[in-house]
Short mmCIF file of the C-alpha atoms (twelve columns), coordinates in Angstrom:
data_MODEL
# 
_entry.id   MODEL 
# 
loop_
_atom_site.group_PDB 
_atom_site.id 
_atom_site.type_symbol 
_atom_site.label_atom_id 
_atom_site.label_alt_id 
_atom_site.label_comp_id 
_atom_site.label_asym_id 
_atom_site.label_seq_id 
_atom_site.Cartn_x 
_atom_site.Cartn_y 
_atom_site.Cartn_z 
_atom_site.pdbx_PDB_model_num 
ATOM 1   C CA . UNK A 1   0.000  0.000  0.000   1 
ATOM 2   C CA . UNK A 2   3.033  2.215  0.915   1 
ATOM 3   C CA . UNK A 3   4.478  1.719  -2.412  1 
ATOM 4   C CA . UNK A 4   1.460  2.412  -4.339  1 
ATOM 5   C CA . UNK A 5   0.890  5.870  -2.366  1 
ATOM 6   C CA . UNK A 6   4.452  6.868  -2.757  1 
ATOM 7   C CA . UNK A 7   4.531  5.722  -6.925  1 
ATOM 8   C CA . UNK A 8   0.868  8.069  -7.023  1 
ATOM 9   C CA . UNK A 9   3.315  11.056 -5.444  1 
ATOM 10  C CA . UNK A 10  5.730  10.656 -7.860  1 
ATOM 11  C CA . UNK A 11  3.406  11.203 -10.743 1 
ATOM 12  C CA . UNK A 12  1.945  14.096 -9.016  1 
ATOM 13  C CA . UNK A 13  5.274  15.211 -8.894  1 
ATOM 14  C CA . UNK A 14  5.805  14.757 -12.285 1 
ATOM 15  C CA . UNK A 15  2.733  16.072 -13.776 1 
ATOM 16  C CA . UNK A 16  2.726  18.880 -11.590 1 
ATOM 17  C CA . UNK A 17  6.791  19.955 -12.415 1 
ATOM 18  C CA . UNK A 18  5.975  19.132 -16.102 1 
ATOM 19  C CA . UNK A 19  3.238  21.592 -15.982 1 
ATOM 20  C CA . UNK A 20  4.703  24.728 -14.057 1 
ATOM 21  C CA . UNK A 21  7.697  24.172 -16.228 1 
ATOM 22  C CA . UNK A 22  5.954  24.112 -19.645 1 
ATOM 23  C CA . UNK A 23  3.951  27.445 -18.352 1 
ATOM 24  C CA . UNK A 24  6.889  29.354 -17.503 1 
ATOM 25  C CA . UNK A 25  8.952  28.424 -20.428 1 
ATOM 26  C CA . UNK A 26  6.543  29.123 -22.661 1 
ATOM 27  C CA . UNK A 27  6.149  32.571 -21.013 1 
ATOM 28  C CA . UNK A 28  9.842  33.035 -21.253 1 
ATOM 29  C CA . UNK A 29  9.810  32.348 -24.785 1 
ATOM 30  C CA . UNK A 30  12.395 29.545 -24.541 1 
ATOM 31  C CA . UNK A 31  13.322 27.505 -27.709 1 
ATOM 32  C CA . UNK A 32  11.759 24.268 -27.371 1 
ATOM 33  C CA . UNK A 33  9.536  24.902 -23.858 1 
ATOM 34  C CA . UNK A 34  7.774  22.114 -23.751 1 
ATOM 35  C CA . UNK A 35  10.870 20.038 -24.476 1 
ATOM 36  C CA . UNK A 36  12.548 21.360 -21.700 1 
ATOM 37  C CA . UNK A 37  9.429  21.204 -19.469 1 
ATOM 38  C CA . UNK A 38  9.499  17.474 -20.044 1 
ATOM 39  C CA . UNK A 39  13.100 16.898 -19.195 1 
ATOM 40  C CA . UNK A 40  12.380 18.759 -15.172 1 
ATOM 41  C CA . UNK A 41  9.758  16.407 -15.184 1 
ATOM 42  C CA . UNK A 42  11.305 13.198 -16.072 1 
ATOM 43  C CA . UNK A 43  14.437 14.733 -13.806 1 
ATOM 44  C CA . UNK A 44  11.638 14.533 -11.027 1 
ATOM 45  C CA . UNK A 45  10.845 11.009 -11.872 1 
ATOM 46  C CA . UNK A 46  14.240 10.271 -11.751 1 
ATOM 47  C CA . UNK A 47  15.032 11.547 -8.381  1 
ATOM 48  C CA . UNK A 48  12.419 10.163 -6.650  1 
ATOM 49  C CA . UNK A 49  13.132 6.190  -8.029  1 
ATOM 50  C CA . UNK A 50  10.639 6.423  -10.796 1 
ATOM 51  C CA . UNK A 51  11.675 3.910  -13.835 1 
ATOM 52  C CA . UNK A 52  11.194 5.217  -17.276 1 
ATOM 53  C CA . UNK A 53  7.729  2.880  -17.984 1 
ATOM 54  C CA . UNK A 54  7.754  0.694  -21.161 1 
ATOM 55  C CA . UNK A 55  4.595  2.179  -22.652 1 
ATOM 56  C CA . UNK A 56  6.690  5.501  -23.336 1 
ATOM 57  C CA . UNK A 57  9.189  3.924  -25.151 1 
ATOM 58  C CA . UNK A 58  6.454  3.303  -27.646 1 
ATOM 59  C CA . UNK A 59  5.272  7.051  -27.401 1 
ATOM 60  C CA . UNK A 60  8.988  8.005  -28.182 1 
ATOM 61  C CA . UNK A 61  8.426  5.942  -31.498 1 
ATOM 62  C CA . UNK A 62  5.596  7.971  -32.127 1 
ATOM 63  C CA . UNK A 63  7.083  11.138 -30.662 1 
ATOM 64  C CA . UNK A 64  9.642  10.886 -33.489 1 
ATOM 65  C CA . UNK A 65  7.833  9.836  -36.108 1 
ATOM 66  C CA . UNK A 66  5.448  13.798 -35.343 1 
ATOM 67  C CA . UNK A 67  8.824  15.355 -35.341 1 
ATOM 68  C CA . UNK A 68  10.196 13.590 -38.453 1 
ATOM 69  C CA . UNK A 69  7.081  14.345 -40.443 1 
ATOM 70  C CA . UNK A 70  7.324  18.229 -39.062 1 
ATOM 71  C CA . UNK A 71  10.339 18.371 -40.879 1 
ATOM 72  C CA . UNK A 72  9.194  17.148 -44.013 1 
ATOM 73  C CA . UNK A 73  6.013  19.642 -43.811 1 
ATOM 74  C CA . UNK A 74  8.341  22.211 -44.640 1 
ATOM 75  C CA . UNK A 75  8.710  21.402 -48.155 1 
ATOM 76  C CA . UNK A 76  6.193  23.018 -50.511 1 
ATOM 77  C CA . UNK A 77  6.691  24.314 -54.184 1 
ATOM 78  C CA . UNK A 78  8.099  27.949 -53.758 1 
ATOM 79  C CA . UNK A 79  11.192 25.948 -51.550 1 
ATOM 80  C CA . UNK A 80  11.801 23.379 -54.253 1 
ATOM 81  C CA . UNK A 81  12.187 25.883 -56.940 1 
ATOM 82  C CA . UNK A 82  14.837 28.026 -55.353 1 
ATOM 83  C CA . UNK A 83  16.556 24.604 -54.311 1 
ATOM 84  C CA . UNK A 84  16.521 24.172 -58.305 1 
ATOM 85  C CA . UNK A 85  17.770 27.228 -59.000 1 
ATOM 86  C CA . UNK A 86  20.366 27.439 -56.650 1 
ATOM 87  C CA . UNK A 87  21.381 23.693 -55.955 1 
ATOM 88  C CA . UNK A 88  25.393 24.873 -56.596 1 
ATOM 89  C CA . UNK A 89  25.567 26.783 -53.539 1 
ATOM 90  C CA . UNK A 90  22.817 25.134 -51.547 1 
ATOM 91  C CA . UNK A 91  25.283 22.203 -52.138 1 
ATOM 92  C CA . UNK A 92  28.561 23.991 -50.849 1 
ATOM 93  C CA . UNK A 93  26.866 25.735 -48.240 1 
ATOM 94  C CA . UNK A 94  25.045 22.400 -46.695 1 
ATOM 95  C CA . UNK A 95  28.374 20.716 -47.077 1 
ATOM 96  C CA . UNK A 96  30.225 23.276 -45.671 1 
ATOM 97  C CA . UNK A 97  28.551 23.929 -42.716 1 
ATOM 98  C CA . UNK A 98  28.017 20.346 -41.767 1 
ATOM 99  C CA . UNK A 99  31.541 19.354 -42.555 1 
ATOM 100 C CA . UNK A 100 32.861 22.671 -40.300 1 
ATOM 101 C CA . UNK A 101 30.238 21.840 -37.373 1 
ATOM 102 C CA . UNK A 102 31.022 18.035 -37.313 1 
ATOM 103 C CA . UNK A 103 34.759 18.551 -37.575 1 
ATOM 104 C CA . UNK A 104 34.562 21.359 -34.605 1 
ATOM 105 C CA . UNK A 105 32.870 19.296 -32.427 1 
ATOM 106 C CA . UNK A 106 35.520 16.505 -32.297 1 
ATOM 107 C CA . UNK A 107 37.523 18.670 -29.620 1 
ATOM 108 C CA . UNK A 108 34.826 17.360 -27.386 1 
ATOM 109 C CA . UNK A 109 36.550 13.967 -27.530 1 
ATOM 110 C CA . UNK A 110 38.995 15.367 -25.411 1 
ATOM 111 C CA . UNK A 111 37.001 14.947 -22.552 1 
ATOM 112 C CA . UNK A 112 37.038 11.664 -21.375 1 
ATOM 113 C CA . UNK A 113 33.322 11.084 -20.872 1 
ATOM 114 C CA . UNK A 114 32.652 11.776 -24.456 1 
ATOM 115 C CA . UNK A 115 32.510 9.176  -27.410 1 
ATOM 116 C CA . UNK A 116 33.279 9.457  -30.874 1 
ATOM 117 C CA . UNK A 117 29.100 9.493  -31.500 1 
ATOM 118 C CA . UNK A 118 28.354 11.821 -28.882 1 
ATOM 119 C CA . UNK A 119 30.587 14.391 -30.462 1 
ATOM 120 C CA . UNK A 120 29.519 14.000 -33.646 1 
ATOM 121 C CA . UNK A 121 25.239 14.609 -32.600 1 
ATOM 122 C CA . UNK A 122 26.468 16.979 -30.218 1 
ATOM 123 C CA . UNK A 123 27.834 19.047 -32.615 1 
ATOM 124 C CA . UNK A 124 25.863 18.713 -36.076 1 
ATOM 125 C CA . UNK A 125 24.522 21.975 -37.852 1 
ATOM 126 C CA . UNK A 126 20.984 21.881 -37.257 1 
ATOM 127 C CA . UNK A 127 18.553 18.800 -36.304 1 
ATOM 128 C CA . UNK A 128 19.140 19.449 -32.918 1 
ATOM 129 C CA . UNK A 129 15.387 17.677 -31.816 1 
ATOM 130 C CA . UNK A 130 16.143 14.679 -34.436 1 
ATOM 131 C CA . UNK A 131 19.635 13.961 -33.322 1 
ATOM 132 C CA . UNK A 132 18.614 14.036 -29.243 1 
ATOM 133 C CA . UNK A 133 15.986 11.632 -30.354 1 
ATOM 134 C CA . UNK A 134 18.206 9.481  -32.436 1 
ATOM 135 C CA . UNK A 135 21.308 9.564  -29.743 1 
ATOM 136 C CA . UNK A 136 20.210 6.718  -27.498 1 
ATOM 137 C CA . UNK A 137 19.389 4.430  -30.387 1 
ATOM 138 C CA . UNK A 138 23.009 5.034  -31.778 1 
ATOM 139 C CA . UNK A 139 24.525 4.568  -28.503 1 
ATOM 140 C CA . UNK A 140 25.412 8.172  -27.940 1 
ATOM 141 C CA . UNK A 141 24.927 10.291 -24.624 1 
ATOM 142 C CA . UNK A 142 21.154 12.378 -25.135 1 
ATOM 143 C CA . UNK A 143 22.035 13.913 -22.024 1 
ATOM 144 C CA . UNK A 144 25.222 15.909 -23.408 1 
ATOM 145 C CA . UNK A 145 23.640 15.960 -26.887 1 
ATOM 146 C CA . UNK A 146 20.508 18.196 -26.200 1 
ATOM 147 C CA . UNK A 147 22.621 20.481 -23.774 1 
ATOM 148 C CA . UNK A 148 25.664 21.110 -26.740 1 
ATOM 149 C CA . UNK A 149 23.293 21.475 -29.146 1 
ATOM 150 C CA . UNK A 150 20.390 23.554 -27.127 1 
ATOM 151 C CA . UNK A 151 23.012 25.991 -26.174 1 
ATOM 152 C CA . UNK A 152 24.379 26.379 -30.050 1 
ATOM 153 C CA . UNK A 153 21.101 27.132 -30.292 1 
ATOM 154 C CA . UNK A 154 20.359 29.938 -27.694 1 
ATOM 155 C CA . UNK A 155 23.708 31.600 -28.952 1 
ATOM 156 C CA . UNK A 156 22.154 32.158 -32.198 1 
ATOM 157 C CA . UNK A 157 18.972 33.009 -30.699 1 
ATOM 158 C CA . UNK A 158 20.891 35.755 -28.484 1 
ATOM 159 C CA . UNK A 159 23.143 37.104 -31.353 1 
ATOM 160 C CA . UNK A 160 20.651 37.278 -34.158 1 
ATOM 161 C CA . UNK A 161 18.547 40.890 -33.237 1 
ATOM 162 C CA . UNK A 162 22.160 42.073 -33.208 1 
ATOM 163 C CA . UNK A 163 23.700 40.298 -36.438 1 
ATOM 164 C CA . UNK A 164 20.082 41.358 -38.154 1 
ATOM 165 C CA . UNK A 165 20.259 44.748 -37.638 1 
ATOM 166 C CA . UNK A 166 23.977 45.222 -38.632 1 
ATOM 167 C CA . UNK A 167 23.442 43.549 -41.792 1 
ATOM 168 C CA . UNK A 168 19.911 45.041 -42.594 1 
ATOM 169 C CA . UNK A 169 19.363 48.136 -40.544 1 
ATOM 170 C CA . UNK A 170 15.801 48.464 -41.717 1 
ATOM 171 C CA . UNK A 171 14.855 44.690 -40.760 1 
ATOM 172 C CA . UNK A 172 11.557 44.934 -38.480 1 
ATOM 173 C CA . UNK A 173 9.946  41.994 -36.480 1 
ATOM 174 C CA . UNK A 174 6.325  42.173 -36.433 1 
ATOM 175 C CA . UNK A 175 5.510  38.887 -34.562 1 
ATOM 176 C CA . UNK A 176 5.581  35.179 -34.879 1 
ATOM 177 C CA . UNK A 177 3.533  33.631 -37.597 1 
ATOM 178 C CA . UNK A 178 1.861  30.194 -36.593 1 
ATOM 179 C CA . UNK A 179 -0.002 27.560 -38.643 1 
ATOM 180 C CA . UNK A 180 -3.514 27.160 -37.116 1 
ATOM 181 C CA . UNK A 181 -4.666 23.693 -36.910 1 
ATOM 182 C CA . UNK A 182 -7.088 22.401 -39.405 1 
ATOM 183 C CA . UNK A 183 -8.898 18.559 -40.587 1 
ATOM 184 C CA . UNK A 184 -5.970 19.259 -43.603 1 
ATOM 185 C CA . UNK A 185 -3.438 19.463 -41.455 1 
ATOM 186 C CA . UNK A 186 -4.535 16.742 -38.772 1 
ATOM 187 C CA . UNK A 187 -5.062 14.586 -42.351 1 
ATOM 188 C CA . UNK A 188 -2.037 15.147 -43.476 1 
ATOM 189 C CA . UNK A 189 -0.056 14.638 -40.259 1 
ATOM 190 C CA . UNK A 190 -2.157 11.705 -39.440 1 
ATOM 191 C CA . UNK A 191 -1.293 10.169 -43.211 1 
ATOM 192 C CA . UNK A 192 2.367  11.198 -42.604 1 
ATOM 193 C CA . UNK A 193 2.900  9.465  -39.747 1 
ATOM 194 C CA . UNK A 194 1.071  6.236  -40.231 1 
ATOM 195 C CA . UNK A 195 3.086  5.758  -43.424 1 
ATOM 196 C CA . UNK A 196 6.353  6.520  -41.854 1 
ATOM 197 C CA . UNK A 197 5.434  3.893  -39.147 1 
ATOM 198 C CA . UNK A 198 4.728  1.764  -41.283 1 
ATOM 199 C CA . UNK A 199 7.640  1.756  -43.340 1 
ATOM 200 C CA . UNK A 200 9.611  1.906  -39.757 1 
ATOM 201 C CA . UNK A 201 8.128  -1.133 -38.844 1 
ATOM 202 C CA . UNK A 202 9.640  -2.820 -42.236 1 
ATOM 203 C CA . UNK A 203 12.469 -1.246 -41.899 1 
ATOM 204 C CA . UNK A 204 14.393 -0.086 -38.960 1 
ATOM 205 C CA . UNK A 205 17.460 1.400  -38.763 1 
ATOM 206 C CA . UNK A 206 19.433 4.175  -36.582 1 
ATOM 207 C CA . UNK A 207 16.805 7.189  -36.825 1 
ATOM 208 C CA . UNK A 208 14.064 5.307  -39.136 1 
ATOM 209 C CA . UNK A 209 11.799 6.111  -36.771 1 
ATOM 210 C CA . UNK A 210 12.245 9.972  -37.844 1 
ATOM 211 C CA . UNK A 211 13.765 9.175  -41.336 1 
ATOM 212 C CA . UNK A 212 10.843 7.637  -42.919 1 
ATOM 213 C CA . UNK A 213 7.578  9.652  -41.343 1 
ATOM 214 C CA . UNK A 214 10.196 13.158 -42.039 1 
ATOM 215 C CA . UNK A 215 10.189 11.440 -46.375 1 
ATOM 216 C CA . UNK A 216 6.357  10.877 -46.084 1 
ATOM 217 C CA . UNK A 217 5.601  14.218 -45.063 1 
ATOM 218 C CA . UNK A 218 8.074  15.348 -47.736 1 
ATOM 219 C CA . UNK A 219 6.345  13.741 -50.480 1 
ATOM 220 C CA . UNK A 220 2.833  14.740 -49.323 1 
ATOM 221 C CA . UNK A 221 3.767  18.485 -49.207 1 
ATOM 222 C CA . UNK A 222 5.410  18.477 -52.118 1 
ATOM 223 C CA . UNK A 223 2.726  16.445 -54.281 1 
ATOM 224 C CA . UNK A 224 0.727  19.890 -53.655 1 
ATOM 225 C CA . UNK A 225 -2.484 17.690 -52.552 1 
ATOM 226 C CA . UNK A 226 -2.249 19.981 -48.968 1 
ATOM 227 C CA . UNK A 227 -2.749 23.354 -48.955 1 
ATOM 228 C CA . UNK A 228 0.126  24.544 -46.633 1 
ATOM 229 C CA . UNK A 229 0.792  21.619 -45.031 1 
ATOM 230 C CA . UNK A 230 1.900  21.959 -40.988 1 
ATOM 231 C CA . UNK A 231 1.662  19.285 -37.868 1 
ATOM 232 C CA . UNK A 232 -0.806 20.473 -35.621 1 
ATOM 233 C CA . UNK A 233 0.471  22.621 -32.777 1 
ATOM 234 C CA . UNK A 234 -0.858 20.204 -30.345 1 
ATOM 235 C CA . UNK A 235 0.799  16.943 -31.571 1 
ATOM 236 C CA . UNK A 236 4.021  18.734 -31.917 1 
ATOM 237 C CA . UNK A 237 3.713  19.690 -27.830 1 
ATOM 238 C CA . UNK A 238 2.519  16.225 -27.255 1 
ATOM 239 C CA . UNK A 239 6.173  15.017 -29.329 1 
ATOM 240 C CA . UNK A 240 8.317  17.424 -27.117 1 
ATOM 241 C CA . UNK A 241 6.846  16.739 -24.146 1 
ATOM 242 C CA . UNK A 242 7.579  12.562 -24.943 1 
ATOM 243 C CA . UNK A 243 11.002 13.427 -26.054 1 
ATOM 244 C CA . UNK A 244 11.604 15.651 -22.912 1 
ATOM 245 C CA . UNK A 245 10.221 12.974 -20.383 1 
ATOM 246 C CA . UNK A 246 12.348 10.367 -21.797 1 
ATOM 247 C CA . UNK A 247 15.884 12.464 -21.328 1 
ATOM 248 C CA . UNK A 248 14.672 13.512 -17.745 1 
ATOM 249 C CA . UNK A 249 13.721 9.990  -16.953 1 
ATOM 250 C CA . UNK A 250 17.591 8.798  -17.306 1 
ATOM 251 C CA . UNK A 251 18.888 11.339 -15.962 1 
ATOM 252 C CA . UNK A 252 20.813 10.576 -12.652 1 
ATOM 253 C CA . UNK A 253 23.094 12.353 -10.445 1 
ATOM 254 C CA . UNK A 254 25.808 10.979 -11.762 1 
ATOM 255 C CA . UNK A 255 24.990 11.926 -15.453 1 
ATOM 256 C CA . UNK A 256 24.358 15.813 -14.786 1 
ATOM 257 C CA . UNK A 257 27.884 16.207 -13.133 1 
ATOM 258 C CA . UNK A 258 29.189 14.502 -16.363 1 
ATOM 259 C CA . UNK A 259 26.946 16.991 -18.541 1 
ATOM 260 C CA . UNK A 260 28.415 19.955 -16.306 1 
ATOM 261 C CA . UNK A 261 31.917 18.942 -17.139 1 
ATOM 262 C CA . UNK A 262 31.338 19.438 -21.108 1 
ATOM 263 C CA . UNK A 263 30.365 22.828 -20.152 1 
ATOM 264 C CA . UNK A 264 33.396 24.971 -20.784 1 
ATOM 265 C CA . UNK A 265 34.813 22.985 -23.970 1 
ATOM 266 C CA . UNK A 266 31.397 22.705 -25.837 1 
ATOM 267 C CA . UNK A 267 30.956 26.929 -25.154 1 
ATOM 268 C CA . UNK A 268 34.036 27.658 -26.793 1 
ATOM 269 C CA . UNK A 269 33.155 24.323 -29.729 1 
ATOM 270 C CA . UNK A 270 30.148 26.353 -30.375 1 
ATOM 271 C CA . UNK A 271 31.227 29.902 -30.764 1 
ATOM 272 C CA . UNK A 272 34.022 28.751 -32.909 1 
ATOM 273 C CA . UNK A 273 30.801 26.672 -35.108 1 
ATOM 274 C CA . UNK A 274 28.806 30.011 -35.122 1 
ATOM 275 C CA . UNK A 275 31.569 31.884 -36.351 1 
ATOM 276 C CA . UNK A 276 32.396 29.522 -38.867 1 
ATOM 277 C CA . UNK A 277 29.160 29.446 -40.054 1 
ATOM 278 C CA . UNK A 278 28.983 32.815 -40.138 1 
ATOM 279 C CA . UNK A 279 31.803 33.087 -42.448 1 
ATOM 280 C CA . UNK A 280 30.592 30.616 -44.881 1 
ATOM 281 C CA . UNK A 281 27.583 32.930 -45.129 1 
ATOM 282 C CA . UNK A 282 29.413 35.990 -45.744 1 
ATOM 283 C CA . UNK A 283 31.331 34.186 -48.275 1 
ATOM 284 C CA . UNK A 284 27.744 33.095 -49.865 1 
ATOM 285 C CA . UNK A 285 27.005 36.884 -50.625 1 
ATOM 286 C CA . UNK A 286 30.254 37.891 -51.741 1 
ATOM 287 C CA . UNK A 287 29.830 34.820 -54.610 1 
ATOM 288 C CA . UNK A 288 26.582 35.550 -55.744 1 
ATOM 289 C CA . UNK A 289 23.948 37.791 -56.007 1 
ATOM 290 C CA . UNK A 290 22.245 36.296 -52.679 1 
ATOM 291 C CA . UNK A 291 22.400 39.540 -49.661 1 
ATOM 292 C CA . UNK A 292 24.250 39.638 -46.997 1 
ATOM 293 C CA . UNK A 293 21.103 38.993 -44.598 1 
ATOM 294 C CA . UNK A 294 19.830 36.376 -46.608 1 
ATOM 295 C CA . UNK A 295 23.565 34.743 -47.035 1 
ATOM 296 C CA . UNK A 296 23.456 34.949 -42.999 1 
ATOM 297 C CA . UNK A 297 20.256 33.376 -42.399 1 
ATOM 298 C CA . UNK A 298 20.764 30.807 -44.726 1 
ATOM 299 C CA . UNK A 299 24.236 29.431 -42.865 1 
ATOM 300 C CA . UNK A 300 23.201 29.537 -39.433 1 
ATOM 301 C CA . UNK A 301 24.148 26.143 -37.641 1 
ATOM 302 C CA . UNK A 302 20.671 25.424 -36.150 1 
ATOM 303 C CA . UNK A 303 17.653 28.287 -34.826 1 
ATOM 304 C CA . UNK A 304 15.626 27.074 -37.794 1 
ATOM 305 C CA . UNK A 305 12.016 28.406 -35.912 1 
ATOM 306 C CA . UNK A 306 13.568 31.640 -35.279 1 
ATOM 307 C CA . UNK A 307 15.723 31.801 -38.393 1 
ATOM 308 C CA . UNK A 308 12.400 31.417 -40.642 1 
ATOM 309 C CA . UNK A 309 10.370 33.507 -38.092 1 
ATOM 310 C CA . UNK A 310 12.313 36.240 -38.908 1 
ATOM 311 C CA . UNK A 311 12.959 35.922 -42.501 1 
ATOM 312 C CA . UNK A 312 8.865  35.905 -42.349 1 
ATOM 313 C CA . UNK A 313 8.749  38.619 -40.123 1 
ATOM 314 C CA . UNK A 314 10.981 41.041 -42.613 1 
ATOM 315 C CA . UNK A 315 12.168 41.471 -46.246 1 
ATOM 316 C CA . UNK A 316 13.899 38.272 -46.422 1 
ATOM 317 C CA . UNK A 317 13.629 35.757 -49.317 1 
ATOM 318 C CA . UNK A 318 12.061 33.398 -46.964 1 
ATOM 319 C CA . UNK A 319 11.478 30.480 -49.730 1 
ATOM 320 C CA . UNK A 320 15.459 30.866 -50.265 1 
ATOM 321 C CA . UNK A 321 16.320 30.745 -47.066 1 
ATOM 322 C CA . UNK A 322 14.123 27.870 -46.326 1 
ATOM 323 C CA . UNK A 323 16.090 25.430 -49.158 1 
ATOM 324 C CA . UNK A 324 19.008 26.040 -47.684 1 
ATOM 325 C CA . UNK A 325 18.225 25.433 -43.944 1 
ATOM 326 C CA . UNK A 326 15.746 22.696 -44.392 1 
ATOM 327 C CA . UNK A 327 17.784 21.104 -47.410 1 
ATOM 328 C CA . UNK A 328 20.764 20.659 -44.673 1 
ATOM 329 C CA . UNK A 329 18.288 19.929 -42.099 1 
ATOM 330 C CA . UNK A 330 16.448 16.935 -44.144 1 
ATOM 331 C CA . UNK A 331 20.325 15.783 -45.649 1 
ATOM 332 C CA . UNK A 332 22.097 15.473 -42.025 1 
ATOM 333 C CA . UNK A 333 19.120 13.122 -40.796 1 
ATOM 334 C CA . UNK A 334 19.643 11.412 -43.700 1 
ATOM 335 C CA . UNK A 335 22.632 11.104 -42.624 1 
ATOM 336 C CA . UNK A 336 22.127 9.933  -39.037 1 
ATOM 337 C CA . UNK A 337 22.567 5.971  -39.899 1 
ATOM 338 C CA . UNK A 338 25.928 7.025  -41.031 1 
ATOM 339 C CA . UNK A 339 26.971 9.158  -37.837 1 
ATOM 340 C CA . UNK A 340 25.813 6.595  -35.610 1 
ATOM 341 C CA . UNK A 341 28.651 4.135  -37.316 1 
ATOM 342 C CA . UNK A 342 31.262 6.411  -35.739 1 
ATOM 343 C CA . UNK A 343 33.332 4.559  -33.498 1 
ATOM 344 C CA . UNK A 344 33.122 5.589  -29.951 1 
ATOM 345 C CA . UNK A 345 36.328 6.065  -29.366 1 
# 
């Protein structure tokens, strides 16, 4: 009876940390809220004895497959033709910028609680939700993963007013632009991730369970058969709040003190990526006609909400923009079954 009253606690504890944490994130405006919301809860779990449960392993399946087929919403017809038109430089630029990212991030192997694997999710441009859900399954650390790549992430979020406004003084924000949910778009996500399932369950491989329901989605939004195509808001919570609970819910004591020690080598990894990145950009706009602002937004190593949020939000070419950062977005999942063949060590 004792043990039932005290598991019953735990969940409170859980649902109620989970839920105070999603509010004030999302008040905060944090990248990813709910994700983060979900990893204090889990971290609850964790702390007082709480086993991750096998029925959320099967919600991280489907958790993945929301996300994977998110990412293949973004396609549409506008995209596709600027990827035609400037595939030369989308290619250098992708290759580039995943090549400098990746090849930064093996300093992190210097630290002795960091694999070969971990260093390379840790550190890829962009992905950041598909690679945290993809590290456990390729035998990488999720716990060091999502914090390198989460604070790449908030560096570009805190630089870019600044970097914007140097490079177009006239750029104005004038709010966030959100796909409402609609039958279309719960049809379409519900189609997308069936499929990608499916095809998962034929097939499974390191990431298929983002791979396949992110090339479903693809081919749906670009068949034109779906008006603006988008996951609905809620199922995309529901994804980062799975995702979230699993990283909190093996979390341990032991594991944060390791995370804490990447600390000062991944912050100087990822200024060293963003400045990279930033120079690949620059040289972008001094190659072609393509502006500086546009050049800059294009080569950022991750930010993709607030990077298209902004080129929305102001005189960007936003369908330019978007075939470069979701071209190198879509490519380095692709590429996840090969990253997870790195050798640890």
């Amino acid at each position: 009876m004792f043990s039932r009253h005290k598991a019953v606690l735990s969940w409170v504890l859980v649902v109620t940390t989970t839920a105070l944490s999603a509010v004030l994130l999302t008040w905060l405006e944090v990248p990813a809220a709910l994700l983060f919301a979900g990893v204090l809860g889990g971290l609850t779990a964790a702390f007082t004895g709480r086993r991750e449960p096998k029925p959320t392993r099967f919600a991280g399946t489907v958790a993945q497959a929301v996300l994977g087929a998110s990412i293949g919403a973004m396609a549409d017809r506008m995209m596709l033709v600027e990827v035609a038109r400037h595939w030369l430089a989308i290619l250098a630029v992708v290759t580039a910028t995943l090549v400098l990212s990746i090849g930064m991030g093996q300093v992190l192997r210097l630290l002795p609680t960091v694999n070969g694997r971990t260093a390379v999710f840790s550190s890829v441009a962009g992905g950041a939700v598909g690679f945290i859900t993809g590290a456990r399954e390729a035998g990488a650390d999720e716990h060091v993963v999502m914090v390198v790549q989460y604070l790449r992430v908030l560096l570009i979020l805190v630089s870019m007013p600044a970097v914007v406004l140097w490079l177009d003084p006239g750029a104005r924000v004038v709010g966030d632009q959100v796909s409402a949910s609609t039958a279309k778009s719960a049809l379409f996500a519900l189609l997308a991730v069936v499929a990608g399932l499916i095809a998962n369950r034929l097939l499974k491989f390191a990431g298929s369970a983002l791979i396949w329901p992110m090339l479903a989605a693809f081919g749906l939004a670009s068949s034109g058969l779906f008006e603006d195509p988008a996951m609905p808001t809620a199922a995309l919570g529901a994804a980062f709040l799975v995702v979230g609970l699993q990283v909190g819910f093996s979390l341990s004591l032991d594991k944060i003190r390791a995370v804490v020690r990447v600390l000062p080598l991944a912050g100087v990894q990822i200024v060293a990526t963003v400045g990279a990145c930033a120079l690949v950009g620059y040289g972008l706009s001094r190659l072609t006609s393509i502006s500086a602002y546009d050049a800059y937004l294009a080569s950022t190593p991750g930010g993709l909400s607030a990077v298209l949020g902004l080129s929305l939000a102001t005189e960007s070419n936003t369908p330019l923009v978007m075939a470069f950062q979701v071209t190198r977005l879509m490519v380095s999942l692709l590429l996840l079954p090969v990253f997870a063949t790195v050798r640890r060590r």
